[in-house]
N, C-alpha and C positions, 0 to 999 in steps of 0.2 A: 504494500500500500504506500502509495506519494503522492503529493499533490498539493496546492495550494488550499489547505482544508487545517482548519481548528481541531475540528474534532471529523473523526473516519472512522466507522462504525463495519467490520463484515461478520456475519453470522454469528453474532453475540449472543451465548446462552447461557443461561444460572437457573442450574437445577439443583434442590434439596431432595434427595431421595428420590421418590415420583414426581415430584412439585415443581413443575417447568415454572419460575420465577419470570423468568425472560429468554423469550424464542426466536431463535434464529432472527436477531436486530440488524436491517442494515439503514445506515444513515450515513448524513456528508451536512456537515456544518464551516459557513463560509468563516474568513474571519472578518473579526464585523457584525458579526450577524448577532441578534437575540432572536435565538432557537427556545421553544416552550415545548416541553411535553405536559398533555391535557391529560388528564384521567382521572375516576376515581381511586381512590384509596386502595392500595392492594393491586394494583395495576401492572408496577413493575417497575415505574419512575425511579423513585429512591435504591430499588435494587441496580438500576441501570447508572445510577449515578456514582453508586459504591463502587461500581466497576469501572468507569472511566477514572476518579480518581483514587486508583489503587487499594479499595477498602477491602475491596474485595475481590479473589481473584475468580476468572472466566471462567466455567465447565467448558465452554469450547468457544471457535471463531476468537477474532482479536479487534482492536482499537488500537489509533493513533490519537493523542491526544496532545495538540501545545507540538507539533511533529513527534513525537516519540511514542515507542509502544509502550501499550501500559503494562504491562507483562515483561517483558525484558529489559527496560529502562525506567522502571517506576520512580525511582527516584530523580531523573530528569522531569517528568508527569510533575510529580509531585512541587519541584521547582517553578513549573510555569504554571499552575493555576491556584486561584483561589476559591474557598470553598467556604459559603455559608450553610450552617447546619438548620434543620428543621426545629431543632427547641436552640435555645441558647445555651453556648459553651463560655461564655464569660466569667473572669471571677468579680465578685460583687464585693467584694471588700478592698478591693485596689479600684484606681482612679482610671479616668478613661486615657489618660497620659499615657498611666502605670501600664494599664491592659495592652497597649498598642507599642511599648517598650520593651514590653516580655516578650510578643509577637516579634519583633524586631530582632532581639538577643539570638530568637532559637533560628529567626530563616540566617544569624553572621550577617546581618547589615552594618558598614561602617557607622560608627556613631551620626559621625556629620551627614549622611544620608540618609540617616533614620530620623534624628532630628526634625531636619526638611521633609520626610513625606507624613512624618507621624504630623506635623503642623502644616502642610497641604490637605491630608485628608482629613484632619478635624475641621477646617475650614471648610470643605468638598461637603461632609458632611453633617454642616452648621453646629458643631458639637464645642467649638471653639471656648466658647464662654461658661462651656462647663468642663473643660479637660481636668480639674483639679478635684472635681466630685464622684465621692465612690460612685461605682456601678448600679449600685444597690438601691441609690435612691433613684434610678433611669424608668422613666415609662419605658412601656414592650415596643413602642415606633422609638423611641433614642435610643435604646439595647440593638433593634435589630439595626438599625442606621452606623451604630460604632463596629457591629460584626461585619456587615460590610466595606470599612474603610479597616477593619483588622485584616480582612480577605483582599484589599488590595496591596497594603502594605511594601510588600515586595516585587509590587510592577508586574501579575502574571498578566498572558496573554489570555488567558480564559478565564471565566469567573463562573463556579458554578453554587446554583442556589438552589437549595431543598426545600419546597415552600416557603418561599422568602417572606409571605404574611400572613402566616396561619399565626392563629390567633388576637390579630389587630383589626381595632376599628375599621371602616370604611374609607374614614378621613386619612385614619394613618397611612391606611393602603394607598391613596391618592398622592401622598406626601413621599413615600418609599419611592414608587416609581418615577416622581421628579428627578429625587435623585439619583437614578437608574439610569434616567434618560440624557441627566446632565455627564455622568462619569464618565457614560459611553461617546458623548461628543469630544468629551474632554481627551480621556482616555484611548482611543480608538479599541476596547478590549471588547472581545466575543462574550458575550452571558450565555449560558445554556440554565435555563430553572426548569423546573417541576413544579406543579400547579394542580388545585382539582377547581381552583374561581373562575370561571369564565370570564367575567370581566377581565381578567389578571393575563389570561390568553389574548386578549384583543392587542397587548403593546408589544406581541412580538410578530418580527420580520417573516416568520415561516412558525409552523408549529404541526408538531403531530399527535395521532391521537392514538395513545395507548388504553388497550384494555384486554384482563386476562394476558398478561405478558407479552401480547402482541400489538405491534403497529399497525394499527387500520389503516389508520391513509394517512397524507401530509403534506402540507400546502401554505399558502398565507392564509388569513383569517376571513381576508375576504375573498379568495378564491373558495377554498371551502361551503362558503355560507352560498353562492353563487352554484355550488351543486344540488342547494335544498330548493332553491331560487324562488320557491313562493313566499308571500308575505300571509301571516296570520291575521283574518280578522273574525271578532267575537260580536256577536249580539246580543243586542238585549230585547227580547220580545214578548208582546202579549200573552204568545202560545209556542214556546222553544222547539215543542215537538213537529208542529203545524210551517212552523218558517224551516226549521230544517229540512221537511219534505219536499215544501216548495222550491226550494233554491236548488233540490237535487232535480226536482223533475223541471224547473222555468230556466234555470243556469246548465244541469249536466255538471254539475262539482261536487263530490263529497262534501255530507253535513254530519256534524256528529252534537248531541247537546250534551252539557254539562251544567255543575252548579255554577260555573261562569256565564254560559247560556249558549249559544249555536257556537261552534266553533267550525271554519272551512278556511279553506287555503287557495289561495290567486295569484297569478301574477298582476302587478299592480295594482296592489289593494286600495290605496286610496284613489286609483281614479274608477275601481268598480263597483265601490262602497254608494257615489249617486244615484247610477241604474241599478244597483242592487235596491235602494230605500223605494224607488220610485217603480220598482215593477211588483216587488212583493206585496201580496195581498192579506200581509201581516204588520199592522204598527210596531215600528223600531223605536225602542224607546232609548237605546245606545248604541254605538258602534267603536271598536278600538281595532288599529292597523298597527301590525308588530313585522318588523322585517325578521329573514331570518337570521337567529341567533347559534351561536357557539353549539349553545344546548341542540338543539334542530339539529345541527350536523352531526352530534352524538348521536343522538336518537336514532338519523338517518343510516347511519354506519353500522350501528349494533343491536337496533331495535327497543331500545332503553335509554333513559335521560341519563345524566351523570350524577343527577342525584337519588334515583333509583339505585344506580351501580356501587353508590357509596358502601363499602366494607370495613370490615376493624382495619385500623392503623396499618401499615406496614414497620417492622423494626426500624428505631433511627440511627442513624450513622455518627456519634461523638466521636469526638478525638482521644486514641489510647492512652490508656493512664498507665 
């Protein structure tokens, strides 16, 4: 394997016992790119991530990761990326200075270089004005914001993230990705995360969708949604039962009702939402037009939402003690 690729993926498998973890993976990540893998829980994501950074080793097939294999050069792997964990690995009794000093010490950064990027990325990651405060008192968005500037640290070319907002607000989540988006302009460095938020799929450049250890498909976010290509629109009617019959036998579209009320699928909902209110021989008392979403393309792929697919946890990957 060669080539102008961050990460190069051929027939990646982790198996425990019978328990195909992850099957036969292949992938090709530019560099540059923020690569997401989507799925629920138990998917295969964080096992697939254990293996590109060294956690753990292949049943079979290999990866290049940063150029090097991860298998016979792990410890070059291990030099060029950075790696934020699914819970936090910080220590909360040292300072965010202290935390991103210790990081420094273990990758042998010269002082005067550590210095300057441990005070670039507190700045990067507006943590400046509290470098001098334990850990401890950090909300879960300024914990996870210093593990990210700890995972840059030492300049890799790849940064990879293990649900980088499980557990934080909505807002935080909003606030993470700014500076995601800013590091990357800054930085020129590859992200590859794991994700099961759909919203959280939407900021990457390509993404694919694992599920059951397997890669369904993979594309940009809005190529994908462009294979569902209808738009969802719900009514609200007099008689749910009575307008969904109508709109199958007066349109020819599948109607289906629910406690939401008629649900059917168009291509451009909102310009058939007029002649739909004006030919149906049912009062519409609402109407909502949903383009398709992340979720849709799950659905479409595996027959199941992502939040249907949601399973227990998969093991997390900390750093050995």
């Amino acid at each position: 394997m060669s080539g102008p690729h961050a990460v190069l993926v051929e027939g990646l498998r982790k198996t425990y016992g019978t328990h195909e973890a992850v099957v036969d993976l292949d992938l090709a990540v530019a560099p540059g790119e923020t690569y997401g893998f989507l799925g629920p829980n138990g998917a295969g994501k964080s096992t697939t991530i254990g293996m590109l950074c060294t956690l753990l080793r292949p049943s079979a097939g290999r990866a290049e990761v940063a150029g090097h294999d991860i298998t016979r050069e792990a410890d070059a792997v291990r030099r060029g990326i950075g790696l934020v964990f699914q819970e936090s690995t910080l220590d909360g009794e040292l300072t965010a200075e202290e935390n991103l000093r210790f990081q420094a010490d273990l990758f042998g950064l010269p002082r005067a270089r550590a210095r300057r990027a441990i005070s670039e990325l507190l700045d990067l990651v507006e943590l400046t004005h509290r470098k001098d405060s334990p850990v401890r008192t950090f909300s879960g968005g300024m914990r996870r914001r210093l593990e990210i500037a700890r995972g840059l640290l030492h300049t890799p070319r790849v940064l990879f993230l293990d649900e980088p907002t499980t557990g934080l607000d909505p807002q935080t989540r909003v606030s993470i990705w700014e500076h995601l988006h800013r590091l990357r302009a800054e930085q020129e460095i590859t992200i590859f995360l794991t994700t099961h938020h759909l919203e959280e799929a939407e900021h990457c450049d390509r993404m694919a969708i694992m599920d059951q250890g397997q890669l369904v498909v993979e594309g940009t976010p809005a190529g994908l949604k462009a294979v569902v290509g209808a738009d969802l629109v719900v009514l609200r009617t007099d008689d749910d039962e009575r307008a969904a019959l109508a709109v199958q036998d007066r349109f020819g579209l599948k109607a289906d009702t629910g406690p939401d009320g008629v649900r059917l699928r168009t291509q451009d909902g909102a310009g058939f939402v007029p002649r739909l209110c004006a030919e149906l021989a049912v009062p519409v008392h609402a109407v909502t037009v949903t383009p398709p979403t992340l979720d849709d393309v799950f659905l479409h792929y595996t027959g199941r939402t992502i939040r249907e697919a949601d399973g227990p946890q998969q093991p997390h990957f900390g750093p050995r003690r």
